[in-house]
Structures are given as structure tokens and as C-alpha cells.
C-alpha positions in Angstrom: 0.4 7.3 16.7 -1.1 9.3 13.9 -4.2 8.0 11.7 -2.1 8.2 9.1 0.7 6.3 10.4 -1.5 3.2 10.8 -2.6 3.3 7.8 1.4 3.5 5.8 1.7 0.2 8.3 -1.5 -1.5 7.0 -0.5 -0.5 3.4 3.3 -2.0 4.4 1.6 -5.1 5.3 -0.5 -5.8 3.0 1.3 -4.6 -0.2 4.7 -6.5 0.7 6.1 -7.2 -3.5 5.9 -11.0 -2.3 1.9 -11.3 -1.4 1.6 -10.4 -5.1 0.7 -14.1 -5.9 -2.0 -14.3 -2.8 -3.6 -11.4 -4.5 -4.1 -13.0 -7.8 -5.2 -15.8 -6.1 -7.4 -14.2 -3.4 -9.5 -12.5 -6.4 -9.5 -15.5 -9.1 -11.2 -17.5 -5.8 -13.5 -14.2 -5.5 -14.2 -14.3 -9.5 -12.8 -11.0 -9.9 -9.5 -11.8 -12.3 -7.1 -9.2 -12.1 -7.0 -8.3 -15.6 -3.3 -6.4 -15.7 -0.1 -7.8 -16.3 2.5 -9.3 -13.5 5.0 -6.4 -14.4 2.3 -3.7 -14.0 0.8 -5.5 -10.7 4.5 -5.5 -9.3 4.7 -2.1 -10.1 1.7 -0.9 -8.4 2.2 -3.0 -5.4 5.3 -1.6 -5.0 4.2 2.2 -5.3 1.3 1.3 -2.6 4.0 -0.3 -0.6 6.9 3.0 -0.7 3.1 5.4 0.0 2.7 3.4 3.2 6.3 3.7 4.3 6.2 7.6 3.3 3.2 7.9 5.2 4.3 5.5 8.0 8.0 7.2 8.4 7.0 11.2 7.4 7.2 13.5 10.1 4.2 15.4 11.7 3.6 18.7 9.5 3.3 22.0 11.3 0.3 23.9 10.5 1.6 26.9 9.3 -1.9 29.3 10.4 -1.8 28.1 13.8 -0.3 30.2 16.2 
């Protein structure tokens, strides 16, 4: 398995659209407020989440100079 293949799974994981709430919480316990709205968090969660599956599910690229 491919570095970045682990990575698209801990970005799966850990951005799943329903741990948005556990964020929020998780920083207002740290005293760092996330200071966007719950639409734009959603949003963004959800793009990290679709990157890890891209990177998690994308095949292996050829180099194209390698012989």
C-alpha cells in the first residue's frame, strides 16, 4: 500500500460529514473556536473527505521518463 493510499484512508476517517460536531467540540474544549459557518465546515469536510477517497482509490501513475 502506497503512502499515499494511507493517507486518502486517514483523511476518509477522520473527515466522515458526521464527526463534524466532534470537531467543533474537540476545538471549543482546545480554545480554538472554529470561526466559519456549519454550511462552509460541511463543505470542507466533505472536499477533505472525496481528496482521501481520490487518493485512497486512484490508480498508481506511470512515470512517463522511466524506461
Amino acid at each position: 500500500m502506497l503512502l499515499r493510499q494511507r493517507l486518502g484512508i486517514v483523511l476518509i476517517i477522520i473527515f466522515l460529514p458526521i464527526n463534524g460536531p466532534l470537531w467543533r467540540m474537540l476545538a471549543e474544549i482546545a480554545g480554538l473556536p472554529i470561526n466559519i459557518g456549519e454550511v462552509s465546515f460541511f463543505i470542507l469536510s466533505l472536499f477533505l473527505f472525496i481528496l482521501g477517497g481520490i487518493m485512497t482509490f486512484s490508480p498508481k501513475l506511470k512515470n512517463p521518463f522511466q524506461e
